[in-house]
N, C-alpha and C positions, 0 to 999 in steps of 0.2 A: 566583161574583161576589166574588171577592175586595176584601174593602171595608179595608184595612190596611196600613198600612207592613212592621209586625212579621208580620203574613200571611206579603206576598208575597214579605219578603227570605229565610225561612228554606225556601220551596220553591228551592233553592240550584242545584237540577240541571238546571231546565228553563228556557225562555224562557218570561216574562208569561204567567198565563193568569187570566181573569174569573173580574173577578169583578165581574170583575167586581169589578168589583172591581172585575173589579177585578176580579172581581172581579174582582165583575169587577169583583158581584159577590163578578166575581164575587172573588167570581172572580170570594169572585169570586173573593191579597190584594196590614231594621232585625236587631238580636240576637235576635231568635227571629221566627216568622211573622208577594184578596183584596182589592182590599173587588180583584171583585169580579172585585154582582150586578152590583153587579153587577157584580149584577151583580153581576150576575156578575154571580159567583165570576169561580220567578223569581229575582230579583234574589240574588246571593251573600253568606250571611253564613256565621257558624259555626253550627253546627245546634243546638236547641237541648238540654237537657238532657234526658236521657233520664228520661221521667216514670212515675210508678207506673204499672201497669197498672189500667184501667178495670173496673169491674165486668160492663159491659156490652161481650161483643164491639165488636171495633173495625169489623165487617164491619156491624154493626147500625149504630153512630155513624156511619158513612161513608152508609149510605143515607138515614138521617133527614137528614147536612147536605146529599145532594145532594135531596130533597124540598122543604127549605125553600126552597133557592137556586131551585130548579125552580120552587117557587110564588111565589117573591117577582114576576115579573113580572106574576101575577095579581092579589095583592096591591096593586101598582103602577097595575096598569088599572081594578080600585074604586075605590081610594082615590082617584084622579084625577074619578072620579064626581060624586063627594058637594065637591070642594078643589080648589084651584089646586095647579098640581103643585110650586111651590116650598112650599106648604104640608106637600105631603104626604112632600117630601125633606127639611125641617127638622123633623116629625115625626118620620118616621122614625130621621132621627142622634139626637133628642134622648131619643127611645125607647132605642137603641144603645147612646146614651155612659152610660145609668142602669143598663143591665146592668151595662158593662166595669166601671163606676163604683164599682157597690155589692159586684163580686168582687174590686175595688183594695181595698177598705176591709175587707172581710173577709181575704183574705191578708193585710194591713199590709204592703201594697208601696207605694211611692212614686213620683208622676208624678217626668223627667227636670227635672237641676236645670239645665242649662246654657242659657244663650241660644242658643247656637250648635246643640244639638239640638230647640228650641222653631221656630225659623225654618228649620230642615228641613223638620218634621214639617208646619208651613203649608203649605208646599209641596204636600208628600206631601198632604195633606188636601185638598188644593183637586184636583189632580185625581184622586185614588184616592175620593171619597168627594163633596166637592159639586158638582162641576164633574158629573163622567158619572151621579152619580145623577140630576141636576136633566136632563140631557139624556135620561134613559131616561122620567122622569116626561113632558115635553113629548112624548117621544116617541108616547106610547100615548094621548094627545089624538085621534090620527090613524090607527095606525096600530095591526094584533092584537097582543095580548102574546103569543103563536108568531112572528111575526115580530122584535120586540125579543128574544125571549129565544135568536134561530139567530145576529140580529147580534152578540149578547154572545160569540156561540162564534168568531166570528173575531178576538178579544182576541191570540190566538197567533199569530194569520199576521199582524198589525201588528205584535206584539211582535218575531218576527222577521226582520221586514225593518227595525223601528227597531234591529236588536242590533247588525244588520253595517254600520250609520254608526255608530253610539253607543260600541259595545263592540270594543272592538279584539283583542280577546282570541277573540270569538265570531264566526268566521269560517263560512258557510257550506257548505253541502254540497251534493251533485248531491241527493241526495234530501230535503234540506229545501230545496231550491228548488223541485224537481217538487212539495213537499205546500206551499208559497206558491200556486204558478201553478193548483196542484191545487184549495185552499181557495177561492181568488174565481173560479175557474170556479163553483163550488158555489154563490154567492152570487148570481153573474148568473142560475144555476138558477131560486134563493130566488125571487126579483125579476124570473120571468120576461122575461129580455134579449130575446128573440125574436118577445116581443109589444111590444114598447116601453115596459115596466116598468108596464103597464096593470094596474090595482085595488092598484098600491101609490104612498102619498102620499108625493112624492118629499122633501119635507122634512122627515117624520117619518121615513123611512129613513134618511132622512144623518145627522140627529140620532143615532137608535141605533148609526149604526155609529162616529158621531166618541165616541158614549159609551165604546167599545168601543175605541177608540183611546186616548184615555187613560188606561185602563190601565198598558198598557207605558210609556207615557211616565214614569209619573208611580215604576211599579217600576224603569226605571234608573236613576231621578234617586238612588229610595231608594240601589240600588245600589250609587250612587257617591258619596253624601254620608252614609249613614247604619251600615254594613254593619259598622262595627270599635264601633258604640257599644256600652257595658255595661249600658244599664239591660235591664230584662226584655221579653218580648214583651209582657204584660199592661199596661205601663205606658207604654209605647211605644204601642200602639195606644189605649188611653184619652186617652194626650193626642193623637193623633191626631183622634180621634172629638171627641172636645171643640174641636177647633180648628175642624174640619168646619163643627160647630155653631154656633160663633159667627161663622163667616167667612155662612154661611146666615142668623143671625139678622139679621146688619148689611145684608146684599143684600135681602134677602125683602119688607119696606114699600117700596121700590123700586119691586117691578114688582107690586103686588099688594095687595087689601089683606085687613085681619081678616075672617074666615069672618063672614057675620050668622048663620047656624047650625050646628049638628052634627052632621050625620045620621050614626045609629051605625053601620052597614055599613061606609063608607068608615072611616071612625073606628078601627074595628076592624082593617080590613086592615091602617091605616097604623099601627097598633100590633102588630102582628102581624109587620109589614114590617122594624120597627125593632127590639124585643125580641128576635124570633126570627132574623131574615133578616139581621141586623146584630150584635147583641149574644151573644146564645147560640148561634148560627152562626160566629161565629170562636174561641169557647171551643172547640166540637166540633173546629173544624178545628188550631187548637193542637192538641189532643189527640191525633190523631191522626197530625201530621208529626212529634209529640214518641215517639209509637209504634212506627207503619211508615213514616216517613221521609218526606220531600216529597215522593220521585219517586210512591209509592204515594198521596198524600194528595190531591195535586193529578190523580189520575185524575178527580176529581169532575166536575170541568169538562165531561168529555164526555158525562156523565148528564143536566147544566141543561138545554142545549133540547129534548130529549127530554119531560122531565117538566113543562118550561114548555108545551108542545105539547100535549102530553096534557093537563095541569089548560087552558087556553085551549078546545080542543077541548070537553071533557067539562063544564066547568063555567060557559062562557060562552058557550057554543054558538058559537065563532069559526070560519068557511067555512076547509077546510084540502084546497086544489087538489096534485094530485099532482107539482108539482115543488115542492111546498115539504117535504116528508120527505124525495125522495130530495135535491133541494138541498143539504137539512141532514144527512143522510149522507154527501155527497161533503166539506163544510165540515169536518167533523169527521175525518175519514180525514187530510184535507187538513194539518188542525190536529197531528194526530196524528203524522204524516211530519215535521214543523217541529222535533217535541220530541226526536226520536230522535239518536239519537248513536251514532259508528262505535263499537263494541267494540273493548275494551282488548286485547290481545296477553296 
């Protein structure tokens, strides 16, 4: 679930994937690397600098961020519990933007000074971050967090069927067409087409899959408005994250109002959701396309519904019918096919 501008622009080599971002995300995720979750857990910059080596295998960092992004839709479906879900999406960011916040102030890096990259990154922030978070949270009102988190995995077969209007450059193939046609067969699976979409609520699945649309939208706009900037990824995505949050703070008495109470379970997720699932989840993922590259970084992506499924399953006790794994198998092969590219000579 790539939840970031700076995320999703430095994954250079492939089409959008969530995060989820964005990111979808997530993936979920500008001059160096989403969102998402989500989401989920793309877009062309120059890569970033090549960063010291971690103390900690990169093969370790990479499964803790694909668990976090994996449980963020968990995280999503408590905290919806206890909060109204634009609650628990402006939690969330403001959890987020106090990680990126407080690692801006320790490096002494500086948010972007221009106007003209400040009303990009709104952009970028409304759909990478409030826009498909706030549809993931509504979504799971209704509908299992394994289901939210198979929609977020079709981030890339949106991503690329928006590249071949968008991107004139990213022309299709016979076989990222067959892994399109391939991925929403997988989906009519998810969604049982052949019962008439019976035991899933049809406006909380649209919800999740438009969440899951935004995405790409939101990584080619980065693509094509943000992609030659100089400031850093770290400061690029904090002012991202902060714009998220204020664009959420000014909507949110709108449609809702102040919690009369607390209850610490929800409380917890949606801090959980935000620190980790947001904020410490795109450090990892820096880290790692700053590593082993984006093409390696952004494998993440196809671990989320997996381990969204599994923690749903295992820890919510959520009913999981047999075409919603292979579903989400075919969705993912599907996804998979989309990102490939012919070999160079």
């Amino acid at each position: 679930m790539s939840s970031t501008a700076a995320t999703s622009s430095s994954r250079s080599t492939t089409t959008p994937t969530p995060a989820t971002p964005p990111v979808t995300h997530t993936p979920p995720t500008s001059p160096a690397p989403p969102s998402p979750a989500p989401s989920s857990p793309a877009p062309a910059s120059p890569a970033p600098p090549a960063a010291p080596r971690s103390a900690v295998d990169w093969r370790i960092r990479f499964a803790v961020l694909a668990l976090i992004w994996g449980f963020s839709f968990l995280f999503i479906k408590v905290g919806t519990q206890g909060y109204a879900p634009l609650h628990v999406t402006l939690g969330r960011m403001a959890f987020g933007t106090a990680v990126l916040a407080a690692v801006l102030v320790a490096k002494r890096d500086r948010l972007p000074r221009t106007l003209r990259t400040w009303v990009h990154l709104a952009v970028a922030a409304l759909f990478l971050n409030a826009l498909p978070f706030s549809l993931f949270a509504y979504s799971e009102l209704t509908i299992p967090s394994t289901l939210a988190g198979i929609c977020n995995a079709t981030s890339p077969l949106w991503g690329m069927a928006l590249s071949v209007v968008a991107l004139s450059e990213d022309r299709p193939t016979r076989r990222r067409v067959a892994g399109l046609g391939l991925g929403f067969l997988g989906v009519l699976t998810v969604l049982g087409a052949w019962q008439g979409f019976s035991g899933t609520d049809p406006l909380g699945t649209f919800m999740a899959l438009g969440a899951s649309l935004c995405y790409p939208i939101g990584w080619i706009y980065v693509r094509r408005t943000l992609a030659g900037s100089d400031n850093s990824s770290l400061s690029m995505s904090s002012a991202q994250l902060m714009l998220a949050t204020l664009q959420l703070a000014v909507v949110t008495p709108f449609f809702t109002s102040l919690p009369t109470s607390f209850p610490v379970v929800p409380l917890l997720a949606v801090i959980a959701l935000g620190a980790l699932g947001t904020g410490f989840a795109f450090l990892l993922q820096y880290g790692l396309v700053a590593e082993v590259g984006p093409t390696t970084a952004q494998m993440v992506t196809y671990f989320i519904p997996v381990i969204a499924t599994a923690a749903g399953v295992a820890v919510l006790d959520e009913h999981l019918a047999w075409n919603t794994p292979v579903g989400a198998l075919i969705v993912l092969v599907g996804a998979a096919l989309t990102q490939s590219r012919p070999r160079r000579s």
